[in-house]
N, C-alpha and C positions, 0 to 999 in steps of 0.2 A: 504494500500500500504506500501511496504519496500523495503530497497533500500541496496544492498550491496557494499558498496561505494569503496572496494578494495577485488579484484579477480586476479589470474589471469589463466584465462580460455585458454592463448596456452598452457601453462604447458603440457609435455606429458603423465601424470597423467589422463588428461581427451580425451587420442586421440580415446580411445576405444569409449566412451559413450558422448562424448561433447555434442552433442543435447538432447538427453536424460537427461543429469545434468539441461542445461537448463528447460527444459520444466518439470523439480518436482520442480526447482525455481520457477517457475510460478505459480505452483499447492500449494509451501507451502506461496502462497504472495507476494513473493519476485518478483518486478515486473522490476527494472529495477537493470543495474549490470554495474559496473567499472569495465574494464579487465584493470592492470595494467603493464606496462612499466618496462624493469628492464635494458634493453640494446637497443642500435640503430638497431642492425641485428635484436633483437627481435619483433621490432615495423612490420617488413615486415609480421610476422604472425597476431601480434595482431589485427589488422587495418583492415583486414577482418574478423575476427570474428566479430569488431562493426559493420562495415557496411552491414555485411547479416542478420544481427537482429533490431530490432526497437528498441528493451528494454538495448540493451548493448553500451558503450561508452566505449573512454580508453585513454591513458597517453603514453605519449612519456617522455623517461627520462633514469638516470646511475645510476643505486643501488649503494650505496658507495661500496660493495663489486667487484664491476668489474667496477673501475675506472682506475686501472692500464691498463685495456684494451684501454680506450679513454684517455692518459691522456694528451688532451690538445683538452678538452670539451670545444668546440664552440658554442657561447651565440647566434650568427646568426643562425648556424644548427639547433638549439632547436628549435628558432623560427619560423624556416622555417615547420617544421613538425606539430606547433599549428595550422599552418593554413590549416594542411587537412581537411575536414567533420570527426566531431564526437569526433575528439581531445578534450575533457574538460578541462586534467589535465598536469601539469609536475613534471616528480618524478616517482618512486620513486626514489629519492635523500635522503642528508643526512649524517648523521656521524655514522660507526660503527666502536669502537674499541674490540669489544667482542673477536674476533679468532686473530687478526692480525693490528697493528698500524704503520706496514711499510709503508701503503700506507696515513698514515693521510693527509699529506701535498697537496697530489692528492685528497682526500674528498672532504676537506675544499675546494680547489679551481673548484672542480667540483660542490658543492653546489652553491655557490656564484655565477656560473654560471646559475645555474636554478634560481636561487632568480632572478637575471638580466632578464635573460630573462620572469619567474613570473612579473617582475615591469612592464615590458615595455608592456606585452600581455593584463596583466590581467587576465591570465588563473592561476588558484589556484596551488599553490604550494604544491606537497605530502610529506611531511615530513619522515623517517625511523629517527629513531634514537637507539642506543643499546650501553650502555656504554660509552657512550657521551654525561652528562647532562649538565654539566654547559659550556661545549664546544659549547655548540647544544644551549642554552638559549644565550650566550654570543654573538653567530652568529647570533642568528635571530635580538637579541635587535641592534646590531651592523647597520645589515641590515636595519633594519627597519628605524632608524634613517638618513639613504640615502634616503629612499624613501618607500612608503607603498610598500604592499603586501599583497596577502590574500591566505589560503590556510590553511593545518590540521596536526596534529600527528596524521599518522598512529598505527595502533595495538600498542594503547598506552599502557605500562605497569610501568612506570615510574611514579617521585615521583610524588606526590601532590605536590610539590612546580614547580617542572619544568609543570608539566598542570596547574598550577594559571599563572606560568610566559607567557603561552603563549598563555592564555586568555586575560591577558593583554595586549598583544601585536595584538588583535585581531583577532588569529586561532582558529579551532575549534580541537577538539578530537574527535578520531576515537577509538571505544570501537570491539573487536575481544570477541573468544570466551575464551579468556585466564582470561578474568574475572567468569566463571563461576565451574573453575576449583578449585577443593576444597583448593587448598595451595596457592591461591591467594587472603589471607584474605586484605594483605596491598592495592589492589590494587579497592578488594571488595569498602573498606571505601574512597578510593580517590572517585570512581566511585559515591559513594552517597552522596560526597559534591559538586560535579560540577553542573552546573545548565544544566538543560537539555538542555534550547536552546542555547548549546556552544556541545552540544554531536554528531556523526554520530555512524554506525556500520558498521562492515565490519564482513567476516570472512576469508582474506588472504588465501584464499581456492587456491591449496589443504592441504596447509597445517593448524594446530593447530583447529583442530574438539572441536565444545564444548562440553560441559555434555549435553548428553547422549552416545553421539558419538566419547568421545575421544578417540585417536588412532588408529582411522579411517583417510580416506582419507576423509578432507572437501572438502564441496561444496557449492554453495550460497545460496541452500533452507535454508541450517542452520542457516543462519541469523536470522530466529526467533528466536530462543534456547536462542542467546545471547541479543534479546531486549526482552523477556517473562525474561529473568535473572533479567535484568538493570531494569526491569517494580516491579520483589520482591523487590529489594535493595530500589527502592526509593518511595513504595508503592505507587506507580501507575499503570493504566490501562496497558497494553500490547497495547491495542489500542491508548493511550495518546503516549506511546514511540515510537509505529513507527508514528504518526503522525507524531509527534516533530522533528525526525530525518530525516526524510524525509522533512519535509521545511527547516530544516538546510539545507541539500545537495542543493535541488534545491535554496537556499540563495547564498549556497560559490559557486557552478557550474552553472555559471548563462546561458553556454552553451547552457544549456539542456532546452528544449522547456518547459516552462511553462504548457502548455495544456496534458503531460502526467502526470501534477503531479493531476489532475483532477480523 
């Protein structure tokens, strides 16, 4: 079993063949699928896609890059949405300063927000971050020291010091297919010091296809590509890594029924 722990399957990338995508997910493994949350209007698509499928779940949340859209992100509204069926996650949220830091102040206080409402749910927090490391570490340790939380960096590409910071702080990392790309040797060797049982995979589908597929339109079957990667790097089974990653998820998404991890 493998699990691709962030997708997101409303995307109109997949309007032509969306069942179809599904079911060669199926076929290459990949048994259960996170569609991921990027905006509140967005959530009205996502939310049936989990609920016509057994294998799919998904996230209510404000990408930091469309925070000027909501920007006076409501910690009750959030909550109100975790309590639908199939909700696991909240996020993605986050800090991105890469295109644009007009909106930082609107980030930060839309993060803060998910973390809030993360505390009080217990539903795991999805992490983004891009050009906001020590802003992104400073926040979570900040946070944390209010009160737990639990939850991951997404399509981690960042240093090794910000993935030990936020192992310490008890998240996990989320490995995409950006690791298997040949000019991503820094992030190769980050990926081989972390300890598996702190690892997930995703492949942010449809975007960033791994080797053999890069740029292509991804999809979740690809999820293999990127744990048969992470299984070279740290010479282990393919079978050992998705095992491993797969009880991670079903660890930090305690949602999700036990009995499909069978």
């Amino acid at each position: 079993m493998l699990v691709d722990s962030h997708c997101h399957l409303d995307f109109k990338d997949f309007n032509e063949d969306r069942e179809a995508v599904i079911e060669r997910a199926h076929a290459s493994g990949v048994t259960l699928m996170q569609t991921i949350c990027t905006s509140l209007p967005g959530f009205e698509r996502i939310h049936p896609i989990a609920m016509n499928h057994e294998s799919i779940y998904c996230s209510v949340g404000i990408h930091p890059d469309h925070v000027h859209e909501f920007p006076e992100t409501n910690v009750e509204e959030l909550i109100s949405y975790t309590r639908k069926p199939k909700v696991i996650g909240l996020g993605e949220t986050g800090l991105d300063y890469y295109r644009d830091i007009s909106h930082k102040d609107l980030q930060i206080r839309s993060f803060k927000a998910h973390i809030q409402a993360s505390r009080e749910t217990g539903v795991p927090l999805i992490v983004h971050t891009r050009s906001a490391e020590e802003d992104t570490a400073s926040l979570l340790k900040e946070e944390m020291a209010r009160g737990a939380f639990t939850g991951l960096l997404h399509c981690f590409t960042s240093s090794d010091w910000l993935a030990k910071e936020a192992i310490d702080l008890g998240l996990y990392i989320s490995i995409s297919g950006i690791v298997t790309f040949k000019n991503a040797k820094e992030l190769q060797e980050t990926v081989k010091s972390l300890p598996l049982e702190r690892l997930l995979v995703e492949t942010d589908a449809p975007y960033l296809a791994p080797m053999p597929h890069r740029g292509k339109r991804n999809e979740p079957g690809f999820t293999r590509h990127t744990a048969e990667f992470i299984a070279q790097l740290k010479g282990v089974s393919y079978e050992e890594v998705a095992r491993v990653t797969t009880e991670n998820f079903f660890r930090l998404f305690t949602r999700v029924p036990q009995a499909l991890c069978a």
